[in-house]
C-alpha positions as CSV (number, residue, x, y, z in Angstrom):
1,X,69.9,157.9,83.1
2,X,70.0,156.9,86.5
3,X,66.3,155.6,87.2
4,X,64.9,152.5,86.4
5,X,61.2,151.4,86.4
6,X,60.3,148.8,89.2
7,X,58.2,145.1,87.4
8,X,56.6,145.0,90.4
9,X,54.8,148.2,91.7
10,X,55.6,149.7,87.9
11,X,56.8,153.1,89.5
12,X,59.9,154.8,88.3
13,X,62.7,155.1,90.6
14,X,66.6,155.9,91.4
15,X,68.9,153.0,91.4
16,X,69.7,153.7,94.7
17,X,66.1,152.5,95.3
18,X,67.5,149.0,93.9
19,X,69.4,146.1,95.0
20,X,72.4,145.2,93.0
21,X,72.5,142.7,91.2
22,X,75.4,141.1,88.7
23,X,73.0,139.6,86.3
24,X,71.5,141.8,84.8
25,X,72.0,144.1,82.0
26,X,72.6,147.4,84.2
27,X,73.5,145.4,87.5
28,X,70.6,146.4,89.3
29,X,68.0,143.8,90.9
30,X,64.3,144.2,88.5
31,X,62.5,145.1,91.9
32,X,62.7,148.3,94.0
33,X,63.8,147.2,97.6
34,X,60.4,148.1,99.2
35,X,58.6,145.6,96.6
36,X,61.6,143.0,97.4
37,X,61.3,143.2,100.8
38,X,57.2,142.8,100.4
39,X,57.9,139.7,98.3
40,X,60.6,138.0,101.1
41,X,58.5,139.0,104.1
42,X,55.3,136.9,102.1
43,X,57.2,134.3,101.0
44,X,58.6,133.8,104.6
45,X,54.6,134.2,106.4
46,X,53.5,131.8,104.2
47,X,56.3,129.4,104.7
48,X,57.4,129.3,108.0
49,X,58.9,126.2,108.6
50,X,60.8,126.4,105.4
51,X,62.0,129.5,107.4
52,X,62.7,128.1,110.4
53,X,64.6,125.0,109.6
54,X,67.1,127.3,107.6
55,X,67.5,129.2,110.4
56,X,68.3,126.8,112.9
57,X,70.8,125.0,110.3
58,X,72.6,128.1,110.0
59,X,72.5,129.1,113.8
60,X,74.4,125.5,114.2
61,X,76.7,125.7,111.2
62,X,78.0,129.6,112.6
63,X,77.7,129.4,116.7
64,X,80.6,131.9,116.8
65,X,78.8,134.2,114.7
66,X,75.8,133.9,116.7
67,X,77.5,134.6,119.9
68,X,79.1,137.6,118.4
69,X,75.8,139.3,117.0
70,X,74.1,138.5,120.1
71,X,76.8,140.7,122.0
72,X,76.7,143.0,119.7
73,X,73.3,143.3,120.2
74,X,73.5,143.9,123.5
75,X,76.6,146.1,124.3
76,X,77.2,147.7,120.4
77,X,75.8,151.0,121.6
78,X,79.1,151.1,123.5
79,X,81.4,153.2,122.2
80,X,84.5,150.7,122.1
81,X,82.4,147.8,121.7
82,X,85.4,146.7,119.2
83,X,88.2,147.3,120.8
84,X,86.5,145.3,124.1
85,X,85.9,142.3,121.4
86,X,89.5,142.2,120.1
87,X,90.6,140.9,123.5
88,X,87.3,139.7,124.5
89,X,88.4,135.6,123.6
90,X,91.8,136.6,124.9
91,X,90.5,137.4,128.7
92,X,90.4,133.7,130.6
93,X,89.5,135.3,134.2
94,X,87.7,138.4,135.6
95,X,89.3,141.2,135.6
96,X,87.5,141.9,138.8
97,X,88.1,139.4,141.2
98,X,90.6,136.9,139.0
99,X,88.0,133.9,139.0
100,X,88.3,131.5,136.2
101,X,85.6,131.8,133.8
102,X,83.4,128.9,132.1
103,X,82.2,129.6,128.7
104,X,78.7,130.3,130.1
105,X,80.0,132.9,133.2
106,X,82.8,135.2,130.5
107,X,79.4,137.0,128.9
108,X,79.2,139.9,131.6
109,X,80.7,143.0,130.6
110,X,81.3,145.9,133.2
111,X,79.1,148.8,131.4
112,X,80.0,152.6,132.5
113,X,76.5,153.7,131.9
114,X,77.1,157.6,132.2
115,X,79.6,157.2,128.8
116,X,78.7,154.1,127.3
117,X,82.1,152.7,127.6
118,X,83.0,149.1,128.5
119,X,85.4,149.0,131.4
120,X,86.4,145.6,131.8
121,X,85.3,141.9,131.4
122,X,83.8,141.2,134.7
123,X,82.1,137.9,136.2
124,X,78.0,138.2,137.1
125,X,78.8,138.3,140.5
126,X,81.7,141.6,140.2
127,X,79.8,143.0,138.1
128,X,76.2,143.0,140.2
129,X,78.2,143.7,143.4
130,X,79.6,146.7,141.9
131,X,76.3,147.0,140.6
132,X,74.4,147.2,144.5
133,X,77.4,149.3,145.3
134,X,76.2,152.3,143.4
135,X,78.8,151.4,140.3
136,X,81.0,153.7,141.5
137,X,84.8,154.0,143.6
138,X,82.3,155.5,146.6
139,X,80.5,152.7,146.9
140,X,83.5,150.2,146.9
141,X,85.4,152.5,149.4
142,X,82.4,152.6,151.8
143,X,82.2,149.0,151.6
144,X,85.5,148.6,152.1
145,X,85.8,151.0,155.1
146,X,83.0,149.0,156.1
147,X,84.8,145.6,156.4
148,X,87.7,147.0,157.8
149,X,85.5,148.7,161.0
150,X,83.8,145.4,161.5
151,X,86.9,143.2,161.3
């Protein structure tokens, strides 16, 4: 037998449909996940600041977690997002240009955009500059050949 019959919306269902759940007699929660998640997202609407002020006391209590999700969030489609955040605490300049970072300047990754794959951890400015010069070794050369004509 591997269904069980949802108290809520009284429909029979797989317990992969379930949460788990250690205290109960066959280890599965006594709502399906759709009727769960129906009963957190009311409970939440109808008390938001409740909501709220647990949210903020965890953001404080876990800043490095919240500063990890939040670049996950924005460079996890690349495909060594992982490998770039096993050194990413490790890197104390640009990799570009060698300036020091702050903690509010070492956010700025250098994104290949035609593979997904982080190249480097760059400063803002190295990585628009490379950026307005076409992010490619073209750009930078013509640049550079450039400076040297008008030197």
């Amino acid at each position: 037998m591997n269904t069980k019959i949802c108290s809520e919306c009284r429909v029979e269902k797989s317990f992969s449909e379930f949460y788990k759940n250690s205290n109960t007699k066959n280890g599965f929660s006594n709502r399906c996940k759709v009727c769960d998640s129906r009963r957190n997202k009311a409970w939440a609407a109808a008390n938001r600041e409740k909501t709220r002020a647990s949210k903020r006391l965890w953001i404080e209590a876990n800043p490095e977690k919240v500063a990890y999700q939040n670049r996950k969030n924005r460079y996890g489609h690349c495909i060594n997002f992982e490998e770039i955040m096993k050194r990413y605490d490790k890197v104390t300049n640009c990799e570009c240009c060698g300036m020091a970072f702050t903690d509010t300047q070492r956010n700025m990754k250098c994104i290949d955009h035609s593979d997904d794959l982080i190249r480097g951890i760059i400063c803002n400015k190295c990585n628009r500059g490379l950026g307005f010069l076409g992010d490619n070794l073209e750009g930078v050369k013509n640049a550079a050949n450039y400076l040297e004509r008008a030197a």
